[in-house]
Steps between C-alpha positions, in 0.01 A plus 500: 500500500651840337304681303737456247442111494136599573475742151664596183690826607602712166344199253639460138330710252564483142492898349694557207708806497275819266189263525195716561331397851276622778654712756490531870675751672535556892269802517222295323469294838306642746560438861308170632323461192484107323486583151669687278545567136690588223361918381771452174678266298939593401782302358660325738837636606553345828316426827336272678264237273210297617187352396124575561421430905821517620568714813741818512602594774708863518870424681578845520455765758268675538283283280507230694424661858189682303342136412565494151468123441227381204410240238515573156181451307583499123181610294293205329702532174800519626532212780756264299685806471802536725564816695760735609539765758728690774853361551353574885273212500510128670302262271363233690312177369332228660705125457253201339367324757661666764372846521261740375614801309143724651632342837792645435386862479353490835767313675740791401284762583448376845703681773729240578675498157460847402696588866767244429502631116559870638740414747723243259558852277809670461696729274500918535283684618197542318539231269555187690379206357336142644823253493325190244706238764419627760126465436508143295682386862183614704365179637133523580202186535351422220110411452421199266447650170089415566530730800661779301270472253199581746644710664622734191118439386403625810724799523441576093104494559548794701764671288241416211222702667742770589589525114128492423462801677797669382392489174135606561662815662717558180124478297342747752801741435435472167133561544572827692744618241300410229180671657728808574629538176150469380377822717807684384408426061117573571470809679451814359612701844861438552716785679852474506625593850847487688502178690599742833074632422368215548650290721756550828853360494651353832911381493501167668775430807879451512567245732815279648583155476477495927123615465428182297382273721192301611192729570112544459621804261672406149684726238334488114832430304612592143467066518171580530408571190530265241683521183237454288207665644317436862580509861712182704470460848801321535649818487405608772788560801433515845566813700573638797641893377247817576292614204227815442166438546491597089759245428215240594353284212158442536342211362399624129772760467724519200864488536768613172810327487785860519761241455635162248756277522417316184624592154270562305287750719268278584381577813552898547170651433293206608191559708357260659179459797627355804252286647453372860765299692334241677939455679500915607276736636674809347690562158739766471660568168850510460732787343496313166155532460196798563125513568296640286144663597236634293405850585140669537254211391711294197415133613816338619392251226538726240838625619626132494403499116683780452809417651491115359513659130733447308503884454629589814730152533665692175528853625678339794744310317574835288615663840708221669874604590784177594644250334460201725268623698246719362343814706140690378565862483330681727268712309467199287147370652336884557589600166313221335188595306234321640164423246239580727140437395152635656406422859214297416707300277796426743177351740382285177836353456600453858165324601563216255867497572452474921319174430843378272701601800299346764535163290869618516527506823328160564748299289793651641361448889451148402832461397647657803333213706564236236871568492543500890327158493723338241853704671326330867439167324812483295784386783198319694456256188877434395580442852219255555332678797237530295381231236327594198162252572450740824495859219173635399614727199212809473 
């Protein structure tokens, strides 16, 4: 059947016009990630509406090409409330007794919709858009809703552990900034030194679109770094371009985001540790981004508290130049007065914090091989090569 005899495409969604409701919008998804939320609630003006569990799925490029399909998750209190969101979105709902709305949101992340979603869109450069026809018409073999049922429970049991770990990294982050901020109220030694003191500051590397292709080597990416705090390794970009040995990232290092697309600043001034890619042998930061290195014997522990304050994230934003797209001043980072406490007390803090990162790095190496198991299962199951009694879910 279609998938728009198979699902409810755009569902009816009662929102009355100035009615407070939770709010979605497109930069709240993040790339092949199942659940999302609302971060704010506004009168509703317009936009797409839909209920807790439906899917969203972003028809506009590049949105759609960077993975940005979710479900919406409404919080506890608020589930019987509807929702609204980005006039960019495709709401999609499961039909009774024919389909499964979870089903749903792994159906049309699965390569063979997403590539006949990408290549149905039109309109002008830049902005074209998914054609809503064009997808309901796709014609694809559907399970029996007990089939898509297991196999969405077998798909979300691994998305489940993924967001497990996701969120024990967000405590962990918390833990280090708390512990950090902790050292920084309690000592009785702090010197206030020029950032350029203490630590060395390497530009990352301009590179082409031609140099961007598959490779043991990938380029760190402004996508790396994620909006609100913490590293992504989807993005990562394979590359094929020369690079300094300097320009290297070495498991550990700390990269600061020199450039932002969004807004509201919210990435410019980031810094973030880049851990191991298990997918590349060698990460080389890009020209949006630079490597930071502590100097003499600061722990490159410590130096990763200091640049994940909110201290330096402000100094940063105070010397941004753009409009769209933002730029850090040059002298912005070297100029920045770093609070620098004793020797022995940097050691304190970064032997406690080493085991936080090590934990860290665990999660997000488990999620690395998690997520290639569920993106290798994923077309296996829906096209019945594979059926869900032969999956052992770890």
């Amino acid at each position: 059947m279609t998938l728009g005899e198979a699902f409810d495409l755009n569902p009816t969604v009662k929102l009355t016009k100035g009615m407070s409701a939770p709010f979605v919008d497109m930069a709240s998804l993040v790339p092949f990630t199942r659940d999302v939320s609302a971060t704010q609630d506004k009168p509703y003006g317009g936009g797409m509406k839909f209920c807790d569990g439906d899917v969203l799925m972003a028809r506009i490029t590049p949105s759609l090409e960077n993975g940005k399909t979710s479900i919406y998750r409404a919080a506890v209190d608020r589930q019987g409330t509807p929702a609204f969101g980005s006039t960019e979105f495709i709401v999609i709902r499961g039909k009774e007794g024919i389909s499964s709305t979870d089903f749903a949101y792994y159906l049309f992340t699965s390569p063979e919709i997403r590539d006949h979603a990408i290549s149905s869109m039109n309109g002008s450069s830049g902005r074209q858009r998914v054609q809503l026809d064009s997808l309901s018409s796709f014609e694809i073999d559907l399970p029996e809703l007990k089939e898509q049922r297991a196999i969405a429970a077998t798909l979300g049991a691994l998305d489940d552990k993924i967001e497990s770990n996701r969120r024990a990294i967000s405590l962990l982050d918390r833990l280090f900034s708390a512990q950090f901020s902790r050292l920084l109220e309690s000592s009785r030694s702090i010197s206030n030194l020029p950032l350029s003191d203490v630590a060395t500051i390497t530009r990352g590397r301009s590179y082409k679109s031609a140099e961007l292709s598959e490779s043991p080597v990938a380029l760190v990416t402004l996508k790396s770094i994620d909006r609100n705090g913490g590293y992504k390794q989807d993005g990562l970009k394979p590359y094929v371009g020369p690079y300094k040995t300097e320009q290297v990232v070495a498991p550990g290092e700390i990269v600061v985001a020199q450039t932002d697309l969004t807004q509201g600043a919210e990435v410019v001034g980031r810094g973030v540790r880049v851990p191991i890619s298990e997918a590349h042998n060698t990460l080389v930061a890009s020209l949006d981004l630079a490597i930071l290195r502590p100097k003499d014997t600061m722990p490159v522990e410590y130096l990763l508290g200091l640049l994940s304050s909110e201290s330096f994230r402000q100094h940063c934003r105070n010397h941004v130049t753009g409009t769209t797209v933002l730029h850090l001043a040059k002298d912005a980072m070297p100029t920045w007065m770093a609070p620098v406490v004793s020797a022995a007390e940097q050691e304190a803090f970064s032997s406690v914090a080493r085991g936080l990162l090590a934990r860290v790095d665990s999660f997000s190496s488990e999620n690395q091989r998690l997520t290639e198991l569920r993106d290798a299962l994923l077309p296996e199951l829906l096209s019945g090569r594979i059926r869900v009694a032969d999956v052992e879910v770890p």
